[in-house]
C-alpha distance (Angstrom), angle and dihedral (degrees) to the residues before:
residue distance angle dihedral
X1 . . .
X2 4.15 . .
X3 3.76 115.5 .
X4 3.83 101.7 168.0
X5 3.76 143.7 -22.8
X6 4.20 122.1 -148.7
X7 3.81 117.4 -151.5
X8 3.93 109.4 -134.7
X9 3.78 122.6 -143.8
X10 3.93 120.8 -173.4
X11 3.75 110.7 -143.9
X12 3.65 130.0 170.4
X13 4.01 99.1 -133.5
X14 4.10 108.5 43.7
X15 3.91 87.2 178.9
X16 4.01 94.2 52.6
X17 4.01 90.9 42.7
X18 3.88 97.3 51.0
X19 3.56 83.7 46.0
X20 3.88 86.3 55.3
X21 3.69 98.4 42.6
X22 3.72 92.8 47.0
X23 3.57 106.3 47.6
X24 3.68 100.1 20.8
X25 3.46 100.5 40.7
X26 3.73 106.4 24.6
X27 3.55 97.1 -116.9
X28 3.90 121.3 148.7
X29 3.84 126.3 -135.2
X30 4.49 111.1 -111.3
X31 3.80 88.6 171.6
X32 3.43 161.2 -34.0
X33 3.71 140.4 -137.0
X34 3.65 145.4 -160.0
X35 3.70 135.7 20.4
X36 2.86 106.2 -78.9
X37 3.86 90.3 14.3
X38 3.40 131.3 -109.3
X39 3.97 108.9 163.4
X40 3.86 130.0 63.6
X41 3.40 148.7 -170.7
X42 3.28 134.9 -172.1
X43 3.72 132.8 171.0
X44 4.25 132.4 -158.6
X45 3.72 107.5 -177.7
X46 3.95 107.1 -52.4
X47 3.71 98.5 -16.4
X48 3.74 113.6 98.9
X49 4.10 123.1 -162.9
X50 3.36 131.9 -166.4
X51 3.95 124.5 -161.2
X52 3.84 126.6 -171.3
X53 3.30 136.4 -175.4
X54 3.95 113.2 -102.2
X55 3.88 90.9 -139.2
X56 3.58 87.9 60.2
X57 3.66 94.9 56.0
X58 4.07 137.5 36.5
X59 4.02 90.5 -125.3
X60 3.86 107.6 101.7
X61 3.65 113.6 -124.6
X62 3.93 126.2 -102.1
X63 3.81 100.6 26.9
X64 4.23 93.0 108.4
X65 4.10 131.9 110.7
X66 3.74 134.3 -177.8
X67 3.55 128.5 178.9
X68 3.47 113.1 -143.7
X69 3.82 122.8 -158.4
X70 4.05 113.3 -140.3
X71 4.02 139.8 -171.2
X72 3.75 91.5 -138.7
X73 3.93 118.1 18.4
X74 3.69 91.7 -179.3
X75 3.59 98.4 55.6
X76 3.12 99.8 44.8
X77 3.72 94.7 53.6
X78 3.72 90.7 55.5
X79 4.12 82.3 50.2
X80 3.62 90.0 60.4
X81 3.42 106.4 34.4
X82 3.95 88.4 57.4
X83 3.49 92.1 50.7
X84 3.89 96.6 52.6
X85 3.88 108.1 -90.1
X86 3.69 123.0 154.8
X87 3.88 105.2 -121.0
X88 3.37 112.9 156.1
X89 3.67 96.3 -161.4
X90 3.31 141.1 12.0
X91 3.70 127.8 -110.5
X92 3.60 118.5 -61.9
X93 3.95 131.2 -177.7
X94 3.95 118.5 -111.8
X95 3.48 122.1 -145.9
X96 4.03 83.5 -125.4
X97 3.50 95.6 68.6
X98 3.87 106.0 -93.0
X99 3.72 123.7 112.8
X100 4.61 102.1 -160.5
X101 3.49 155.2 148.6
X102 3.46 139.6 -138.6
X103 4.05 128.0 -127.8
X104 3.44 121.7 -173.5
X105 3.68 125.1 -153.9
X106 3.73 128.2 -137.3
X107 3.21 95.1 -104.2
X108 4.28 95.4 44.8
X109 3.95 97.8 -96.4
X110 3.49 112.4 144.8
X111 3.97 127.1 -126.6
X112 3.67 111.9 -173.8
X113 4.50 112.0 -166.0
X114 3.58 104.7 -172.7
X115 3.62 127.2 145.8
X116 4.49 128.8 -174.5
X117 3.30 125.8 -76.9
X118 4.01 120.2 -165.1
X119 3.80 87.8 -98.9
X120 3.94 85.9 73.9
């Protein structure tokens, strides 16, 4: 039996992304390890992230994407963009039946909120 799954993004600065997640993105802190640290998690309702540390790993940093399914894509972007998030555009309807936005993290990971529309 499945009980979760945590998307993992490499970054280069774990202090400067949990910074972003948190107050850009709303996420909260679950943990953090190492001294100094160099893993992550972080948690916004049922979506769980992980971050680690590229030097602690042979991935390169910035080369992640998750789409993330919403109630209200709209909202949410004007959440986010108030708090500081790099969105580049706003939402936008797709002709396959998603209406989302893009956020990119600083370190170039890709979060994509998007949520159906009655095209789908």
């Amino acid at each position: 039996m499945l009980t979760g799954a945590a998307t993992v993004f490499v970054v280069q600065d774990i202090a400067a992304s949990v910074h972003h997640y948190r107050y850009a993105l709303g996420f909260d802190v679950t943990f953090e390890y190492g001294k100094p640290v160099f893993c992550a998690g972080l948690c916004r309702d049922d979506v769980e992230l992980h971050l680690i540390a590229a030097r602690r790993t042979k991935r390169p940093a910035g080369q992640g994407a998750i789409a993330i399914f919403v109630q209200d894509v709209d909202a949410l972007y004007a959440e986010v963009k108030a708090r500081g998030a790099r969105a580049p555009k706003p939402p936008q309807d797709h002709p396959y039946g998603m209406r989302d936005f893009n956020v990119i993290d600083p370190d170039g990971n890709q979060l994509t909120f998007g949520m159906g529309t009655e095209r789908g």
